[in-house]
N, C-alpha and C positions, 0 to 999 in steps of 0.2 A: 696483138690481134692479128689475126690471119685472115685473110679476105678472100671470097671465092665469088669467081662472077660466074653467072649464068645469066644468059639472054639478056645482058646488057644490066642486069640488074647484080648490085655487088651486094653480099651477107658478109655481116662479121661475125665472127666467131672468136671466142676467147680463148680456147688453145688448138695443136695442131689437132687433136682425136677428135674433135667434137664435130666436125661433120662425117665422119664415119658416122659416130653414134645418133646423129640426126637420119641418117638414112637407114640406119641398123632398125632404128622405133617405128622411124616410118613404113618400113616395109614389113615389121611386123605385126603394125596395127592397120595396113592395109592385108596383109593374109589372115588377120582375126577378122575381117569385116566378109570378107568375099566369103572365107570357112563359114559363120558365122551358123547363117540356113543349112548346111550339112551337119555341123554342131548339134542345132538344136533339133532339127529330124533325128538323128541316134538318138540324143533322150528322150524323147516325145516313144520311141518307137521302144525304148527299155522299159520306158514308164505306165504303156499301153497295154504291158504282159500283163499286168497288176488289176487290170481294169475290167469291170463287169460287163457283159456284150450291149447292155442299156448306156452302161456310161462309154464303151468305146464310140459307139453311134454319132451320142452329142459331141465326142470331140473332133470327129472325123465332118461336121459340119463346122465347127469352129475354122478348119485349117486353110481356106482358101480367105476367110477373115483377116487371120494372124500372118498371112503372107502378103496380104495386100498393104495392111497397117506395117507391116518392117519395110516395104520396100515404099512404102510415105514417105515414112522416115528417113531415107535411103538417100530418098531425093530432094526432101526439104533441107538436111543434113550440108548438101553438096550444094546445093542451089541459093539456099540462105545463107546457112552459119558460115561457107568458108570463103564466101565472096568480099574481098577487102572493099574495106569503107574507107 
């Protein structure tokens, strides 16, 4: 076991690479979060060629909807789920 302390708080860890690879996931599943809203803008916006000027209408009022509900989430995410009990 290899032990790394930060701010007074020690993690163990089972071999030497695995906090690498703890900071490797975590960095890349914070730059999937942040990308996330530019992600789904491109395909909202490839998916909208396809779309008839009645139906772009309804979705173009959908969109400040579906921004409000992710970034809920966003913050219920951080505020609830990651808070230790």
């Amino acid at each position: 076991m290899v032990a790394l302390t930060v701010r007074s708080r020690s993690s163990a860890f089972a071999s030497p690479t695995e906090p690498f690879w703890v900071y490797t996931k975590l960095a890349m599943y914070g730059a999937l979060l942040v990308a996330s809203p530019f992600i789904f803008w491109e395909l909202w916006k490839l998916h909208r060629a396809s779309l008839y000027k009645k139906e772009k209408a309804h979705g173009a009022g959908a969109d400040p909807g579906h921004a409000g509900c992710f970034l809920a989430a966003r913050v219920f995410g951080y505020r609830v789920l990651s808070t230790p009990h």
